[in-house]
C-alpha positions as CSV (number, residue, x, y, z in Angstrom):
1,X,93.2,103.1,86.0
2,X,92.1,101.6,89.1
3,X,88.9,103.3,91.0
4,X,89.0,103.2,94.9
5,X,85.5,104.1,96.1
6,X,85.5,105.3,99.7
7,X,82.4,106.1,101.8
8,X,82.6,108.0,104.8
9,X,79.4,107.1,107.2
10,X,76.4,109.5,108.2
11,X,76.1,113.1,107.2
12,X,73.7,115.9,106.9
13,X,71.1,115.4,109.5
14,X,72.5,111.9,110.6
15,X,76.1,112.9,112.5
16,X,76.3,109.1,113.5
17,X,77.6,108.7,116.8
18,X,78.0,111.8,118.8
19,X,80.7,111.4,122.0
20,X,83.1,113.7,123.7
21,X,83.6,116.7,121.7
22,X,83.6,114.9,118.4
23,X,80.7,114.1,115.6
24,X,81.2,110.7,114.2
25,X,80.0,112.3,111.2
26,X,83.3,115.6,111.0
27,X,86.1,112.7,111.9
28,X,85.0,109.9,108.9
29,X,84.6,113.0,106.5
30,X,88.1,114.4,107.5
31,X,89.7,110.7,107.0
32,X,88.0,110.2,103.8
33,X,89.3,113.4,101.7
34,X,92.4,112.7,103.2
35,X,92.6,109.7,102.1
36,X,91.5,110.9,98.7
37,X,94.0,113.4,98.5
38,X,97.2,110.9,99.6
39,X,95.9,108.0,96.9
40,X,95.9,110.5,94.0
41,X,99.1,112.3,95.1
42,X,101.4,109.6,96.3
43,X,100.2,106.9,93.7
44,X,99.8,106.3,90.0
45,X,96.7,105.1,87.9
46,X,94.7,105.7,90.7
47,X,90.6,107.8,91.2
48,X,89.4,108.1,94.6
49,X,85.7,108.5,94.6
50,X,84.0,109.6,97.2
51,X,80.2,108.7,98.5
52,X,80.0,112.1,99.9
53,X,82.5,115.3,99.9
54,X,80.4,117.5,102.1
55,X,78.2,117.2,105.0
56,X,75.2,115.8,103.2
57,X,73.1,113.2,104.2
58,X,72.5,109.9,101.7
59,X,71.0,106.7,102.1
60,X,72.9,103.4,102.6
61,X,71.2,102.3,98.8
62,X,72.3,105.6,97.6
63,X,76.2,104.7,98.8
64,X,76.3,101.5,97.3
65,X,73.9,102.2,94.0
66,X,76.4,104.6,93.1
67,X,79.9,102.5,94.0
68,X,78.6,99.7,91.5
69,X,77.4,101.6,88.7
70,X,81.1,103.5,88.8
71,X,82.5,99.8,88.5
72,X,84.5,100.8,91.6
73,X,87.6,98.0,92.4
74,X,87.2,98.7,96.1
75,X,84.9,99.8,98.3
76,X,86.2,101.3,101.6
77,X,83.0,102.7,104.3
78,X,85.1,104.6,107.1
79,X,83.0,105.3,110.5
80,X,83.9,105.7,114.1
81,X,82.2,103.1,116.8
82,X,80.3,104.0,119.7
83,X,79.1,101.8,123.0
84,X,81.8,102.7,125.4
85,X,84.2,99.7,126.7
86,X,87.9,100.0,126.3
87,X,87.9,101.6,123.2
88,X,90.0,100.8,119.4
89,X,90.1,100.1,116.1
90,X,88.0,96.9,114.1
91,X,87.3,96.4,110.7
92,X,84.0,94.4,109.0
93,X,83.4,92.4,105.9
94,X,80.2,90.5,104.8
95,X,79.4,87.3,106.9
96,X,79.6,85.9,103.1
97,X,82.4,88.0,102.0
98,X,84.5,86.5,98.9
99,X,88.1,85.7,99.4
100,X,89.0,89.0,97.6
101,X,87.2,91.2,100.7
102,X,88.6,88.6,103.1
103,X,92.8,89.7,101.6
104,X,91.6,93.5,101.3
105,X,90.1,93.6,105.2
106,X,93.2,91.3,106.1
107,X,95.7,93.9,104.4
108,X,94.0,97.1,105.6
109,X,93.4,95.9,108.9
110,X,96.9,95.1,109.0
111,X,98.4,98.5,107.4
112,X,95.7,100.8,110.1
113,X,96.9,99.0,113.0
114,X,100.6,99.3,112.1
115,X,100.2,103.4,112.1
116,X,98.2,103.0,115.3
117,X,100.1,101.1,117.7
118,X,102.3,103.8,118.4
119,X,99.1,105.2,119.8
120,X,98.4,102.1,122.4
121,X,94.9,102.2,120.3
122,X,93.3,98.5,120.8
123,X,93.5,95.9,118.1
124,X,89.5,94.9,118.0
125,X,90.0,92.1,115.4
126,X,88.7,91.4,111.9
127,X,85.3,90.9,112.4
128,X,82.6,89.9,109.8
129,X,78.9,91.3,109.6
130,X,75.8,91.6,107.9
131,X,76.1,95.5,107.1
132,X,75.1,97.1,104.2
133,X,78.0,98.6,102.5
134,X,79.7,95.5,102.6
135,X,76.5,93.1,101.6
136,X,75.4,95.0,98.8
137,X,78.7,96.5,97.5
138,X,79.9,94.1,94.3
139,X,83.8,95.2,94.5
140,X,85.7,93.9,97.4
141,X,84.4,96.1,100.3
142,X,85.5,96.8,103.9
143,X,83.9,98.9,106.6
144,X,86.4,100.4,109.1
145,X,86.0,101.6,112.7
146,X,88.0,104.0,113.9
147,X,87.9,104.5,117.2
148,X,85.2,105.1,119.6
149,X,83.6,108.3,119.8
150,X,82.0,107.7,123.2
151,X,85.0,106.4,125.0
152,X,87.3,109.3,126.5
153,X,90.7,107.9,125.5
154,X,89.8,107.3,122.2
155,X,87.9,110.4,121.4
156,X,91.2,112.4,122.7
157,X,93.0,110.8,120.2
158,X,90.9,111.7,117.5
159,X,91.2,115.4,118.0
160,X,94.5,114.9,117.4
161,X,96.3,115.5,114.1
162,X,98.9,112.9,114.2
163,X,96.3,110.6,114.5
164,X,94.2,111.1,112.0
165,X,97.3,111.4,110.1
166,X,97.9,108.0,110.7
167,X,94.4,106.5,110.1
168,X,94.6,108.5,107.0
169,X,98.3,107.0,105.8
170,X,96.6,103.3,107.3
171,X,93.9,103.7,105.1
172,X,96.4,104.8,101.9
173,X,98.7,101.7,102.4
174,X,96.2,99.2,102.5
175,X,94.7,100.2,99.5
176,X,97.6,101.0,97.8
177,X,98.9,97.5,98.9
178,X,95.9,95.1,98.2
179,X,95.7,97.2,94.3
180,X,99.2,96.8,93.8
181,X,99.7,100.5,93.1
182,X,102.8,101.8,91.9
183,X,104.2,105.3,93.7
184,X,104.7,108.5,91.6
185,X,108.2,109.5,91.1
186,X,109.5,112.5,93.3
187,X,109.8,115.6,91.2
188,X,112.4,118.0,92.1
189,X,110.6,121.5,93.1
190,X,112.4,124.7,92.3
191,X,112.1,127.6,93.7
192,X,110.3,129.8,91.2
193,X,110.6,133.4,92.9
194,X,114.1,133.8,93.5
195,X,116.4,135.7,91.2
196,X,119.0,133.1,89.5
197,X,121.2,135.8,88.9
198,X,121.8,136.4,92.6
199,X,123.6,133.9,94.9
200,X,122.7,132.6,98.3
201,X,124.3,133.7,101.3
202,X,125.4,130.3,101.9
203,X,126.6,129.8,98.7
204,X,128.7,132.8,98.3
205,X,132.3,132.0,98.7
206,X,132.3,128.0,97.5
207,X,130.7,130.1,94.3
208,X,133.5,133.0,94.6
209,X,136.1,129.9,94.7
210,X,134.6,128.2,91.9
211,X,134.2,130.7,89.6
212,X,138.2,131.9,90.2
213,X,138.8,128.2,89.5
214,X,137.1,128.2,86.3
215,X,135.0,125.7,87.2
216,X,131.8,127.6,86.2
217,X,131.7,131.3,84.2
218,X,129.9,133.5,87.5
219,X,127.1,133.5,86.0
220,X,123.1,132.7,86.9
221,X,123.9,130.9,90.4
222,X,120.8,130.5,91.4
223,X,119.5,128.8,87.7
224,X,119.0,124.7,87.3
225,X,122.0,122.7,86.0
226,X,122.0,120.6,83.1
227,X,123.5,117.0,82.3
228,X,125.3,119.2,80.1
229,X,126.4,121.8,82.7
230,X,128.0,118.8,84.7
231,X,129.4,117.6,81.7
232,X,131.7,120.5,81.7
233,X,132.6,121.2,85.3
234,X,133.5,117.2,85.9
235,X,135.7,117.6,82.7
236,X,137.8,120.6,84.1
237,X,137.9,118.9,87.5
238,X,139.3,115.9,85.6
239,X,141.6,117.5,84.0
240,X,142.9,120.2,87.0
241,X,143.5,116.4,88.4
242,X,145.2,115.0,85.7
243,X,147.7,118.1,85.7
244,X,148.2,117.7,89.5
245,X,149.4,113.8,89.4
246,X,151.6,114.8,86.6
247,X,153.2,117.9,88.5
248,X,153.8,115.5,91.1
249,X,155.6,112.6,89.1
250,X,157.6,116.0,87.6
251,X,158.8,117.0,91.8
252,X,159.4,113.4,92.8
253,X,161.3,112.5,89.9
254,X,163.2,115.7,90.6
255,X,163.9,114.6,94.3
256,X,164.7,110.8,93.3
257,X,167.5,112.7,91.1
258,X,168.4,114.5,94.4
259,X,169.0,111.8,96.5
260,X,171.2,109.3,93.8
261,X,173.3,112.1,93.3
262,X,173.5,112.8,97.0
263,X,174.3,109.5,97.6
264,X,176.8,109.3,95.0
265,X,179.0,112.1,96.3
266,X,178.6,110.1,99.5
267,X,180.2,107.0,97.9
268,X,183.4,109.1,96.5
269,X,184.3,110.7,99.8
């Protein structure tokens, strides 16, 4: 089981940077649970831990205290930049950062700016820095900035869904990628309210033809079919087949006799 530990910036009575409309403070919180969420849906042997899950305020030790002593094997600190300019995404590791932060900024730099270039959001770079998260953290450890709160483009963008949608999925491959994670299997979902003794509207004559057919009994349309279901249909569609090809070797071998003997009376005339 890996453990992904992701710390979204400010909170409580620090919103971080405050710009057009937006806290800095709201958008990091909304990435991070989604982010959360995605990890532990979409893959397996994976815990998303979060530094904060509600608007509370904690100190930078607090953050980073609590990352090691989970044995976290990432950390990820998501914020949103400020200063005005022409706006985009960076990302920071440690101005001494091993080579394991060095592939995990590389491959979730990479991954964001993928999602986000659709946007026409700026690539800032990989940049490196002596910040907290990432100097005190002792996992891998990456600080993202998404955006800039302050600059009018950028802030638009993140008051849109799709966006954040995309920062979120950014976030989720890179991870996903750098950990080696394996997705869950797609489970069929079935549709537990409806009667299976009723069919669909849609369904209602291929059913009606079917059932004349013999191909299935008319009974529980609507239910889930076994290997063993299929088993039984395929075999009576083999052998409706099978009784077809030999009804026609029966008629052609009736017409080939036909013919020779219409050509014979030909010949006597």
């Amino acid at each position: 089981m890996k453990t992904v530990w992701i710390d979204p910036g400010h909170g409580g009575k620090d919103p971080g940077a405050v710009g057009i409309g937006v806290l800095e403070k709201d958008v990091v919180l909304n990435i991070s649970l989604g982010v959360k969420k995605r990890l532990e849906a979409e893959y397996e042997g994976v815990k998303v831990q979060l530094s904060r899950s509600t608007d509370v305020f904690l100190e930078l030790r607090e953050r980073t205290d609590a990352a090691n002593k989970a044995g976290a094997d990432l950390l990820v600190s998501i914020h949103c930049n400020a200063g005005g300019g022409a706006g985009g995404f960076e990302s920071f590791r440690y101005t001494g950062a091993s080579a394991a932060s060095r592939s995990l900024q590389n491959v979730l730099h990479t991954e964001i700016m993928a999602l986000l270039k659709p946007f026409n959001v700026r690539d800032r770079g990989q940049k490196a820095a002596n910040l907290h998260m990432v100097r005190e953290s002792k996992m891998p450890a990456v600080l993202t900035e998404n955006l800039f709160i302050d600059v009018a483009s950028d802030a638009s963008k993140l008051k849109r869904k799709d966006v954040i949608d995309a920062l979120i999925a950014g976030h989720v491959l890179g991870i996903a990628k750098y950990l080696g994670l394996k997705k869950k299997e797609e489970k069929p979902v079935s549709n537990l309210n409806r009667d299976i003794h009723v069919v669909s509207s849609w369904a209602a004559s291929a059913w009606e033809e079917m059932t004349k057919n013999g191909y299935v009994d008319g009974s529980r349309p609507g239910a889930p079919v076994t290997r063993e279901e299929n088993a039984v249909m395929m075999n009576r569609l083999r052998k409706n087949l099978l009784q077809l090809i030999a009804g026609n070797r029966e008629q052609l071998a009736e017409m080939e006799k036909r013919l020779q003997a219409i050509e014979a009376a030909e010949i006597t005339k």
